[in-house]
C-alpha positions as CSV (number, residue, x, y, z in Angstrom):
1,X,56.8,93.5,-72.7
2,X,56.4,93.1,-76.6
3,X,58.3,96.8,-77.0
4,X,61.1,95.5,-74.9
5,X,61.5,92.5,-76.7
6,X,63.4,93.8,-79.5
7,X,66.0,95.1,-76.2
8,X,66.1,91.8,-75.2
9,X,69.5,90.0,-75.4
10,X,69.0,86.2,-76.9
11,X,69.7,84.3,-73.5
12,X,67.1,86.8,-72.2
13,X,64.6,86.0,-74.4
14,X,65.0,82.2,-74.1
15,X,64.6,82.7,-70.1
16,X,61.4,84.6,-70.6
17,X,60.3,82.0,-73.7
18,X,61.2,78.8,-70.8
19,X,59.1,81.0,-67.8
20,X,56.4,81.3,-70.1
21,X,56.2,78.0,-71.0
22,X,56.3,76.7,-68.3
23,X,53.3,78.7,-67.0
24,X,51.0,78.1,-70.0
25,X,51.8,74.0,-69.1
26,X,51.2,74.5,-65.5
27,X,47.8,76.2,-66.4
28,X,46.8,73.6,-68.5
29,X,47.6,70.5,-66.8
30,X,46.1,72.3,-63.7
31,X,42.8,72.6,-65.5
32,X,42.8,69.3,-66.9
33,X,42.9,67.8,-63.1
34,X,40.1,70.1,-61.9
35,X,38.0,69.1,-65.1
36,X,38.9,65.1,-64.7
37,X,38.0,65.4,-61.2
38,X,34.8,67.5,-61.1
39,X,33.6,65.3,-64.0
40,X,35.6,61.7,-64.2
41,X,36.3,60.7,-61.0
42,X,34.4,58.3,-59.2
43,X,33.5,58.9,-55.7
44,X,31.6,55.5,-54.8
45,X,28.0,55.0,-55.1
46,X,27.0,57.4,-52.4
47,X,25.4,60.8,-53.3
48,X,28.3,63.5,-53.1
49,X,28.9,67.2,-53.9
50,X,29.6,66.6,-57.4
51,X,26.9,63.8,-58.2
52,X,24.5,65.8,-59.6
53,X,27.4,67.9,-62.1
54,X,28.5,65.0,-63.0
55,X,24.8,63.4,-64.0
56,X,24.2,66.5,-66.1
57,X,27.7,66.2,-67.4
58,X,27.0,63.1,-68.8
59,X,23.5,64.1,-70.1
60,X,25.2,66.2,-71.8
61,X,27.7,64.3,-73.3
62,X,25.0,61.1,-74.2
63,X,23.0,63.7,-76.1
64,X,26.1,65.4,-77.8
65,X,27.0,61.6,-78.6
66,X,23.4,60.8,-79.5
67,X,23.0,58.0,-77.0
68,X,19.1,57.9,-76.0
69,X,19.4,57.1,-72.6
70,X,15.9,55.0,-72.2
71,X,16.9,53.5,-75.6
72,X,19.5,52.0,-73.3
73,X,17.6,51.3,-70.4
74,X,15.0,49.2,-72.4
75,X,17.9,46.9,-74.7
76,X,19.6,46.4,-70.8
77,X,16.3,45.2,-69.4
78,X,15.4,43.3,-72.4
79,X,18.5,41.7,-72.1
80,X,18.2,40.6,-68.6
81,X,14.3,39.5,-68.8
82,X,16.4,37.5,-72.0
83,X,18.7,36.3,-69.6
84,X,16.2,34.8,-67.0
85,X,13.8,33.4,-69.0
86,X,16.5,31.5,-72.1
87,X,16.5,28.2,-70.7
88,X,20.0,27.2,-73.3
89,X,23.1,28.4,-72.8
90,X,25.8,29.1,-75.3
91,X,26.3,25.1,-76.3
92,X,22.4,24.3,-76.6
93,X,21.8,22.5,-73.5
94,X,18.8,22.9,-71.0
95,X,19.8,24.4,-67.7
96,X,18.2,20.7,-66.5
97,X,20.7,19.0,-68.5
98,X,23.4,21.3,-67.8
99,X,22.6,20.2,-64.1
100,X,22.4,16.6,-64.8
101,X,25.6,16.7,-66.6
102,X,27.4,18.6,-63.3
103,X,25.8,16.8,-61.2
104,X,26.8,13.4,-62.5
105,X,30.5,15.0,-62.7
106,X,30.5,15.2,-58.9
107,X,29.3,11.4,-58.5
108,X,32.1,10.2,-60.6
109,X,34.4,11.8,-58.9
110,X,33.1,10.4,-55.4
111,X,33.0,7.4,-56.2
């Protein structure tokens, strides 16, 4: 094909050019889907055919990225044994007086 290009009339070449084209961005947006689904798309939280690609994948990707993965584990536990045992919330109060406060909210309002 590249010696016959210089045979080639120029609405010729432009035809090939547009066929070409148009092939390369059918090949890539076809690999893009079959990459976004064998490693993006969520398929609930049963096991699947893909689950354990898609762990590795993003193995993979958290050590590329440097994210320790029980680094993670131990903040989000921290945070949650935080959580349940912080007895003030964002303005300062107990939970008791928090309670007391709602609670004489409701009576107000009954009566």
């Amino acid at each position: 094909m590249v010696f016959c290009i210089f045979f080639l009339t120029l609405d010729q070449f432009i035809i090939i050019s547009i066929h070409i084209h148009r092939k390369s961005g059918t090949a890539v947006v076809t690999a893009w889907t079959f990459f976004y689904g064998l490693f993006y798309i969520d398929y609930g939280p049963h096991e699947h055919v893909l689950s354990d690609i898609q762990r590795w994948y993003r193995r993979k990707l958290d050590t590329l990225l440097g994210i320790d993965v029980r680094t993670v584990k131990q903040i989000s536990e921290t945070e949650n044994t935080a959580d349940e045992n912080n007895t003030t919330n964002i303005i300062g109060l107990s939970k008791e007086e928090v309670n007391s406060i709602a609670t004489s909210g409701k009576e107000d309002t009954e009566r």
